[in-house]
N, C-alpha and C positions, 0 to 999 in steps of 0.2 A: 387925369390925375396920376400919371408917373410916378411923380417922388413919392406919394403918399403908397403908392403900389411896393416900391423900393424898402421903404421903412417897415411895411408889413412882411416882406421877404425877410430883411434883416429881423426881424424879431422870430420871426417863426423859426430861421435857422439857428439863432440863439436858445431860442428853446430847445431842440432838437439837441443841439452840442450840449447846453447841459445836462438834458436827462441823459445823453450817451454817457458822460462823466459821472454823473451820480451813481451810471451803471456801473461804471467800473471798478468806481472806488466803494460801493458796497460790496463788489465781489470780492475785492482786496481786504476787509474785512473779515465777509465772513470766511475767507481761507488765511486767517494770519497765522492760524496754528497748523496749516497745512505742509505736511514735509514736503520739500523741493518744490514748493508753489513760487515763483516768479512773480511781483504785482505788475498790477498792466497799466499802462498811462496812455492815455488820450491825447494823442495831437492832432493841434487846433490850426486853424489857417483861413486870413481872409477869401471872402468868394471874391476872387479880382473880375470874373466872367459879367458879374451885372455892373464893375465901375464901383469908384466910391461907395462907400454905405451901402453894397453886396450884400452883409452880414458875413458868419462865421461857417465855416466846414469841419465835418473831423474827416483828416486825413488817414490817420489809420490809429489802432488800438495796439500798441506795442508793447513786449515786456521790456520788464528795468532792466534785462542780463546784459553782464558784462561777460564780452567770452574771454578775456584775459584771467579774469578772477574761475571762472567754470575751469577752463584749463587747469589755471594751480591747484582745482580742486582736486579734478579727476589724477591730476601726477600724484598728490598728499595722499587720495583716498585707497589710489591702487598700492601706495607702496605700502601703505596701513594696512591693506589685505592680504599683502605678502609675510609682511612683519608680523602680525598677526597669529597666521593659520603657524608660521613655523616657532614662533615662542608657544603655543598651545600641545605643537604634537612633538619637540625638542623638551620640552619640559616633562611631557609622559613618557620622553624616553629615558631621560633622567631619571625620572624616579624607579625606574628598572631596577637599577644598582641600588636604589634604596641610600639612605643618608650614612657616609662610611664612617659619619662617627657612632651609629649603631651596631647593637648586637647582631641584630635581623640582618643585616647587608648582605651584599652577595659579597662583599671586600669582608667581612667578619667572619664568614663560610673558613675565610683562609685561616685568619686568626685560629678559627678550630683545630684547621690541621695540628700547627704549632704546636696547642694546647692539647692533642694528646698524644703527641711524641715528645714531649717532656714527660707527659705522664708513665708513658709506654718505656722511656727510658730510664722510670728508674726500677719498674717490676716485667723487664721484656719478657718474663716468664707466662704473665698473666694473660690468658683467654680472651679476658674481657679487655682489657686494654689494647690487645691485639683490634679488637671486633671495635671499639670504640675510634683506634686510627682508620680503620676501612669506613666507617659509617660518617665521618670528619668527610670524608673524600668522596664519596657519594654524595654527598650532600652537596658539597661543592658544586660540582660539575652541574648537579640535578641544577642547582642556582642560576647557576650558566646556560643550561639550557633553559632554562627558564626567561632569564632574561634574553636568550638570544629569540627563544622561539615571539617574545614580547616585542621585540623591536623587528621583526619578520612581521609580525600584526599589522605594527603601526606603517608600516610600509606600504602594506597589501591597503589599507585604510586611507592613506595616503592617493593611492592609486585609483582607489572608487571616489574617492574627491572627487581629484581630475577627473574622472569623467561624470560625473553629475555636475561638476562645475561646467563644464561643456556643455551639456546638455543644457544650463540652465541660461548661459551665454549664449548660443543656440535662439532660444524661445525667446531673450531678451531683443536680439539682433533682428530677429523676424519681425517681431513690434515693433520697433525703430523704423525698420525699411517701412510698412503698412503703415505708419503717419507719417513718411514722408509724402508718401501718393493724397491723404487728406487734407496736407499741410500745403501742397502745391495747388490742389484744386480748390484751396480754400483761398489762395492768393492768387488765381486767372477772376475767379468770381469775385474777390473786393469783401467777400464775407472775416468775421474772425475770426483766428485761428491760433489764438491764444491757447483757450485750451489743450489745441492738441499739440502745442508746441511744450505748453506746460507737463505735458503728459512725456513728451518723448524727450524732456529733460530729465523727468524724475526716472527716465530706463535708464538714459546714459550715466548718471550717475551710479545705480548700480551696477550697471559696466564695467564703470571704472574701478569698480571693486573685486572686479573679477578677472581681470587686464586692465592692464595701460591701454587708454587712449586717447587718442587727435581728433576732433571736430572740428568740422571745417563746415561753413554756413553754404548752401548753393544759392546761384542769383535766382533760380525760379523758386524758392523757400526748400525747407527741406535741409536737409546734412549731410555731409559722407564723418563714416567715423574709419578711423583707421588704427590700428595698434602704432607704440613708436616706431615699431620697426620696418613699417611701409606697409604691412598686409591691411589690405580694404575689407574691412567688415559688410560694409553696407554703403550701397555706389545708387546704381538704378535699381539694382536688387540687393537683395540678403547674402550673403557670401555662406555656405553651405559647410558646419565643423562635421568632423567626425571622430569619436575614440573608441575603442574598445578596451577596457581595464585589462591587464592578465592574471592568468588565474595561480600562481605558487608561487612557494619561494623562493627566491634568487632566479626570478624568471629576467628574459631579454623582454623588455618592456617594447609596447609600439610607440607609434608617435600622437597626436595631433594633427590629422590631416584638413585642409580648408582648401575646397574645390574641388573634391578627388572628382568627381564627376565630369570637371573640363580635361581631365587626364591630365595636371600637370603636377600632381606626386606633389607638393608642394608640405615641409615641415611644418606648424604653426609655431613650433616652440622655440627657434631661436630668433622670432621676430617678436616675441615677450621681453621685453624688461621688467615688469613689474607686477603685480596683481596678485591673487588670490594663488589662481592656477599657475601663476610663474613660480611663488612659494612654496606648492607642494610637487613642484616637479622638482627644485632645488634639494626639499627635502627627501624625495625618491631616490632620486639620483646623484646627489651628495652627500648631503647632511648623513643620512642614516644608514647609506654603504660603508661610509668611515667609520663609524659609531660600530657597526656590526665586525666588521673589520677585526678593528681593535680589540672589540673584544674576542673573536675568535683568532688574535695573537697571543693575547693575552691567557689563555684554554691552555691552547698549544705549545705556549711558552711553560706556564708551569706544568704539566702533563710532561714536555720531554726534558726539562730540567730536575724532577720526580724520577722521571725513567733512568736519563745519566748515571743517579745515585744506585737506583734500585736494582740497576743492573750489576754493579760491585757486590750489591748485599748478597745474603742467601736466607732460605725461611732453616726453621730448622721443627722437622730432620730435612735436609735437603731436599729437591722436588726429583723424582724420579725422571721427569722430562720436563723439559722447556720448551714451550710450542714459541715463535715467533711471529712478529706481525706483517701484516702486506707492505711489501717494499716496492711492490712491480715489476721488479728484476724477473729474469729469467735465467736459467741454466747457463746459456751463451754467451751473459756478459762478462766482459774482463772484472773479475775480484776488485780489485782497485783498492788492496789495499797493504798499509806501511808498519812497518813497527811490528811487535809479539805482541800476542794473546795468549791467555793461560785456562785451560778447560781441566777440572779438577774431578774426581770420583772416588765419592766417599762411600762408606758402609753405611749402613743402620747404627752404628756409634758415633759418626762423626766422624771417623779414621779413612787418612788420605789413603787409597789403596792405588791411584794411577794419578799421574800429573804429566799431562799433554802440552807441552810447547812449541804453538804456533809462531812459525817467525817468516810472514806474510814474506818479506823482503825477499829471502831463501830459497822460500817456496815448501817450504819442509814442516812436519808433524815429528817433532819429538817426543815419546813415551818412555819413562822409567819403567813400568813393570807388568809389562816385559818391558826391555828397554828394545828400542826400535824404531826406526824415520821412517814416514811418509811423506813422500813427495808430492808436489802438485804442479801443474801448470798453472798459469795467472786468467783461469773462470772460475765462475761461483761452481757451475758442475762439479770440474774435475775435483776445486779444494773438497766440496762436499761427497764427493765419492775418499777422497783420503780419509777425512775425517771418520767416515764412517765407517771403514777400515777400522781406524784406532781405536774407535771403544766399542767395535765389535771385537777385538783383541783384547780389551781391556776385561770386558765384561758381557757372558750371553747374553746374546740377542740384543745387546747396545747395538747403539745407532744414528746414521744422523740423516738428514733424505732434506731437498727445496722442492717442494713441487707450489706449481703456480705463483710464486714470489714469496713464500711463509716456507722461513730455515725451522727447523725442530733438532733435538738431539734429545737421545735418551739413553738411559743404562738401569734395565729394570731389575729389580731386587737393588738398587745401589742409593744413589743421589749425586746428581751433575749441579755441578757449581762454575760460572766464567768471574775471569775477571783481568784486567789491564797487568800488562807488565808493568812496574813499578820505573824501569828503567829507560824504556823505549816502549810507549804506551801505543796500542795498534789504533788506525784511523784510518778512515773512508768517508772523502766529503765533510768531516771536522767531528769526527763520532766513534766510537772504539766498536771494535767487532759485538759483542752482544749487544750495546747501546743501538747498532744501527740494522740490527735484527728483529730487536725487541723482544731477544730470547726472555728476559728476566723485566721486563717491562707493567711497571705500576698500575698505567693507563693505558688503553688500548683507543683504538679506529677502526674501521673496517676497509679504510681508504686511509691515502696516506698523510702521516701525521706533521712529516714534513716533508720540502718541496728539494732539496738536496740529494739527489739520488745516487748521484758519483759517477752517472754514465760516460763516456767519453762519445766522441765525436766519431771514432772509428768501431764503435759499438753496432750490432745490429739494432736500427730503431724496434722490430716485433711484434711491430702493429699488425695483425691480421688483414689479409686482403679483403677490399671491401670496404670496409672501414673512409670516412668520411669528416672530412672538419673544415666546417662554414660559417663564414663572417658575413658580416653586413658592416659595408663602409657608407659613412656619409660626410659631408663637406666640413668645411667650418661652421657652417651657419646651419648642420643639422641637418641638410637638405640631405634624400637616398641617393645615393650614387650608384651601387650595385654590388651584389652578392656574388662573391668567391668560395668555391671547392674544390678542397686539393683532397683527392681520393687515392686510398693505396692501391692500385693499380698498375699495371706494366710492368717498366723497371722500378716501379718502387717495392716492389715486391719482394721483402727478404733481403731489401737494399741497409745503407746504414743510417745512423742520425742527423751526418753531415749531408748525403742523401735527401734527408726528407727535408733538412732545412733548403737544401737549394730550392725544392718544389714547394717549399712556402712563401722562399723568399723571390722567384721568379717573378717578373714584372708580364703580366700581363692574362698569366694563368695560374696564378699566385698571388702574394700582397705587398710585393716587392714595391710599388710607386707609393704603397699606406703606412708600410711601418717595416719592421726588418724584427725576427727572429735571430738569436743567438744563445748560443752555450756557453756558461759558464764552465771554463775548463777548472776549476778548482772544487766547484761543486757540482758538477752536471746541471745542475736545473739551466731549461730554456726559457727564455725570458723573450717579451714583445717590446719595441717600443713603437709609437706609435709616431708618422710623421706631423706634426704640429697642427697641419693641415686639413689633417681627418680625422675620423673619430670611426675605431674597428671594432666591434662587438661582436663577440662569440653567439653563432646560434644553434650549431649543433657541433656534436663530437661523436660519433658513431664508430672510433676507432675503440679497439679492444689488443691491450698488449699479452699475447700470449694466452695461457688462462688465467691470468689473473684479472681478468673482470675489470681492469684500472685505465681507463681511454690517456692519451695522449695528453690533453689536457689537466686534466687529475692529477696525472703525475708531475707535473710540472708546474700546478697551482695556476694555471693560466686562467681558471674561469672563475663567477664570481663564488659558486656552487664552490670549489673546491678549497677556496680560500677560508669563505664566509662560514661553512656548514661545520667547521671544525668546534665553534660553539656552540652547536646541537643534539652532534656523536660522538663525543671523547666520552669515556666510562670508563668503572674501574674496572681490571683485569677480572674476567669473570672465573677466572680458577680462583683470583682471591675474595671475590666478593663471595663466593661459596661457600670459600673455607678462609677464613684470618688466619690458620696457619700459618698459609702461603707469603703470609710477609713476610719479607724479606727484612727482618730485625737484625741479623746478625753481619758480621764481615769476615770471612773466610781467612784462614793463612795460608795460604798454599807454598808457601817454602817450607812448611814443615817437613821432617823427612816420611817415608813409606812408611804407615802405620801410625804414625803418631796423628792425635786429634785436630783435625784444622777445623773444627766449630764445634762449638756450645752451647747447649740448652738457655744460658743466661748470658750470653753475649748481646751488646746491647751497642754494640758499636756501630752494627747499622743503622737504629734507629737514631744514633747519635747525626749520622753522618745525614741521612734525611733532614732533621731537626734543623743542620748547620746550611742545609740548602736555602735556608731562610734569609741567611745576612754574606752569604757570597756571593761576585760581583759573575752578572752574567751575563753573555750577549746576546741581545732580542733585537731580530730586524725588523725594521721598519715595517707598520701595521696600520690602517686608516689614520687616521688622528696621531697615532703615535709614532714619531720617530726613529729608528734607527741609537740604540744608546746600550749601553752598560750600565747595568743599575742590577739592586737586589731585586728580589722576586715582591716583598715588599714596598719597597722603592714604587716600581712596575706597577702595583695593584693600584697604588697611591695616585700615581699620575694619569692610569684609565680615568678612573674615579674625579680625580682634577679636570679632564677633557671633556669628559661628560659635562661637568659641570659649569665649566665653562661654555660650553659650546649652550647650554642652555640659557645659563646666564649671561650671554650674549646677545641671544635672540630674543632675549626678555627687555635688555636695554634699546634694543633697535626696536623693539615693537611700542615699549615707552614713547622714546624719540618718534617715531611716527605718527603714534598716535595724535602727539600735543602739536607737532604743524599741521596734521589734516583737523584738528578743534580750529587752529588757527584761520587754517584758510574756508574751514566753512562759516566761519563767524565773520569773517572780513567779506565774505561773497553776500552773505545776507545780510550785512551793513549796507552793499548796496541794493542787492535784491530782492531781501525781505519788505516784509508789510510792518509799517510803521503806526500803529492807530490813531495815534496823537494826530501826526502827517493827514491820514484821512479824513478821519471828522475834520480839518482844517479845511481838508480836500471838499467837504462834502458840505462844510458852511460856505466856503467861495461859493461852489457850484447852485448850491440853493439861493443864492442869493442871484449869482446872474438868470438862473431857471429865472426868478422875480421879475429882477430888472426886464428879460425879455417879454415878457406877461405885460408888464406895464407899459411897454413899448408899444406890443399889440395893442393895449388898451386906451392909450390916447391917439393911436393911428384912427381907432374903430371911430372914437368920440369926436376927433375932428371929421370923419368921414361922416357921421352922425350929424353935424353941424352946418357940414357945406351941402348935405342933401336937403334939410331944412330951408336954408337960404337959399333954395335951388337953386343951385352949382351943378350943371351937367360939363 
């Protein structure tokens, strides 16, 4: 009885095929509400091995994934994680500055100044109005450091991301490679492996929220995932990240390392385009350098457009001495500088009793009374030994001495006043002799406030022997390349500027193939640019000019430290934060003649002239975000404020946009992926019904075999 053998085969494999299917499509059921669940389909296929009427096989239990669609997701989902994480932490730095059409704003802070130097000018007499512009301008700044030390947070915050995102990419990646090994051995054995294929899609998925990546299917089951940019996450094994956060402000960040253990130094970050971690590297290292930037232009910018002013005024009774700020200059360098300055000394009435005319050009210190020249040669020393000559003549025990880069002058029992020649205004690097002193300065630094120094190229550089400055270069694409130091040693020793720039710029023991160092002859500062090609970052500066405690860098704003930090340390002048006195309310005459009054208890010209610093057009160079422009000081606060917020509501429009194609593309993947119910219970009436048919099949095979044994039929 063959055929009758045949027909019982064929039903019992029917059987079989449909309870596999009825298995399937129950499981598809009870996971419809399951995230990133994949349904599985059963394929069917005759037994060709027994000939006609074989019955059916199942061939294998597959999911519905389209990797076309998985793809679009994982590109939608990473960039949705990038867009994302930076409208979340660009929006909190937004609201730093607060909304500038508020009171509270850090832009309203300014508003205050305004409002009480109107006030101050019209009772400059007043104490309190004095003590009311000082407490305007502390507040200020305080605001400023406020917001800067704010966006220093979100950075450092930023920074523990990225490495918990690693980490958590990391432990994602290890999972993925560990079902590839049960994913393979579950396809040598012919068993299913749905599940765990279902399992190490719903990883890569959030993978793909945490970088960009490419999945690629291997013929023995299993995947490699790779970021776009070719780095193998997971091959035959787990590809191994590493990061360590760092720990401070305007620190030299590390990298993303993947494989450090094969030794091959290998960046992970320029092989990111998209993700979580690629967004707040963006934002590390972009987004919120410029942001911090700008606003420590912005500090800097009003603070020495304040000082400009304040250095004309005088407080009154005048200050018996003017201490100035760190320049970093030394005794040695050439003066550099053009035009007359006028140094006045008054009595305790206000009466000019000596009027000193410097006329840098000369080289000469002229004095009325006594009348008599002093000469100089063209260094800050010599002029400063002239000078202090002159109002040691003028008046005992006057004075004037630079030690460590901080000029002072003083005439005790009197009152010293500077101020510009009207005719032929004196200048060095784009700033008049006390402006670039900071003898009479509103705001002060402890480092310097700006990066213009006026050194020449035939200057001694002053760096201390010793002294040390190291870069780290790396490629286009990120990758380490190698760390250069140029150390003051040998001939550099007591050498010049032009000196040290050769031994920067040297190719080979130097960064002469990365980028080129240069001096601006118009205003000393040395500038880097960098070649297109690499990427130079400052990691240490160990140099020391002189005594004045101000590295190489520092001085020349080269790092991010010296740039950035200017929105954390600018204060008001702490002689006047002590005493409001010391404002500088008033504006001296100094053409008066000998004796007669060059200031007044109710002169209010200075404060006028503060007041006016409001709506005159000023030059601000270029700062993160902000350009290079002429604009008022208002203007200026206006457009920070605009950048800001721009920049946030920018990243708020791309993380919109993002959002709605990764809705798009997960909706259109589980149109085909997802679990249908309708579908199934349709799925699962077919299948019950063939389960039947095959039943019935067995069941009249049995009855005729039932029949033919009766009629014995052997």
């Amino acid at each position: 009885m063959p055929g009758l053998s045949t027909v019982l085969l064929s039903g019992l494999s029917g059987l079989r095929a449909a309870q596999t299917s009825l298995g399937v499509a129950s499981q598809n059921i009870a996971n419809a509400n399951t995230p990133g669940y994949v349904r599985g389909e059963t394929v069917l296929a005759p037994r060709s091995g027994l000939g006609d009427g074989g019955g059916v096989q199942v061939v294998e239990i597959r999911r519905a994934a389209d990797r076309f669609l998985a793809a679009a997701s994982h590109i939608a989902q990473a960039k949705q994680g990038s867009a994302a994480v930076r409208a979340d932490l660009l929006d909190r730095a937004q609201t730093t500055f607060g909304d500038p059409a508020s009171d509270t704003s850090l832009f309203a802070t300014l508003d205050g100044i305004w409002t009480s130097l109107t006030q101050l000018g019209a009772d400059p007499s007043s104490q309190l109005r004095r003590s009311d512009v000082v407490s305007a301008l502390e507040v200020m700044f305080e605001e400023i450091e406020r917001a800067g030390v704010s966006l220093q947070s979100i950075a450092g915050e930023a920074d523990r991301r990225i490495g918990d995102a690693v980490g958590e990419a990391q432990s994602l990646i290890d999972r993925i490679a560990e079902l590839n090994q049960e994913i393979r051995l579950s396809a040598r054995t012919g068993s299913d492996a749905t599940a765990a294929e279902n399992t190490q899609s719903a990883l890569i998925d959030e993978l793909s929220v945490l970088m960009d990546v490419r999945v690629t299917q291997t013929p023995d089951g299993g995947v490699q995932v790779r970021t776009s940019g070719g780095a193998l996450l997971v091959g035959v094994e787990a590809a191994r990240l590493a990061y360590t956060p760092s720990g401070g402000d305007f620190s030299a960040y590390g990298v993303i390392r993947i494989n450090e253990q094969l030794g091959a130094q290998i960046n992970l970050e320029p092989l990111l385009q998209s993700g979580e971690i690629k967004g707040l590297l963006e934002l590390r290292d972009r987004d919120l350098p410029r942001l911090a930037e700008s606003l420590a232009g912005f500090s800097a910018g009003i603070a020495d457009t304040l000082n400009a002013v304040h250095n004309e005024n005088a407080a009154w009774p005048a200050a018996s001495q003017l201490t100035g700020r760190q320049t970093g200059l030394l005794a040695g360098d050439a003066l550099g500088f053009t035009g007359n300055a006028i140094i006045g000394v008054a009595d305790g009435s206000g009466a000019l009793r000596q009027r000193l005319t410097i006329d840098f050009d000369a080289g000469t210190i002229t004095g009325v009374a006594p009348a008599a020249t002093y000469s100089f040669t063209n260094s800050i020393g010599a002029f400063t030994a002239a000078l202090n000559t002159a109002l040691g003549a003028a008046t005992p025990s006057g004075g004037a001495s630079f030690v460590n880069g901080v000029m002072s002058v003083s005439v005790p029992g009197g009152g010293v006043v500077v101020q510009q020649d009207s005719a032929d205004p004196s200048a060095r690097a784009g700033r008049g002799f006390s402006h670039f002193f900071g003898l009479n300065d509103i705001a002060t630094r402890s480092t310097p406030l700006f990066f213009q120094s006026g050194l020449d190229g035939a200057d001694a550089h002053g760096l201390q022997s010793g002294g040390a400055i190291t870069y780290q270069v790396r490629d286009a694409n990120g990758r380490y390349l190698t760390e250069r130091t140029v150390t003051i040693s040998g001939p550099l020793v007591g050498g010049s500027n032009n000196a040290l720039l050769a031994a920067l710029n040297a190719t080979g023991t130097g960064f002469g193939e990365f980028g080129a160092f240069s001096l601006d002859a118009a205003t000393g500062q040395v500038t880097f640019a960098a070649n297109p090609a690499f990427t130079v970052d400052l990691l240490y500066d160990t140099t020391l000019r002189g005594g004045t405690g101000i590295s190489f860098t520092a001085l020349n704003g080269l790092s991010r430290q010296a740039i950035g930090a200017r929105s954390l340390d600018i204060e008001v002048n702490a002689a006047i934060s002590a005493d409001a006195s010391r404002l500088g309310v008033g504006r001296p005459d100094l053409s008066v003649a000998i004796g007669s009054i060059m200031l007044e208890a109710g002169d209010n010209r200075g404060a006028a002239a503060l007041l006016a610093a409001r709506d005159r057009v000023h030059a601000f160079p270029a700062a993160g975000l902000l350009s290079a422009q002429s604009t008022t000081l208002s203007s200026y606060a206006a457009r920070l404020g605009g950048e800001a917020g721009r920049l946030a509501a920018d990243a708020e429009r791309a993380e919109r946009g993002a959002s709605a194609v990764a809705t798009a593309a997960s909706d259109r993947r589980m149109q085909v992926e997802g679990v249908s119910l309708d579908d199934e219970l349709m799925k699962m009436t077919v299948y019950q019904n063939a389960y039947a048919a095959s039943a019935r099949v067995i069941q009249a095979a049995t009855d005729m075999l039932d029949i033919l044994l009766s009629l014995g039929y052997r």
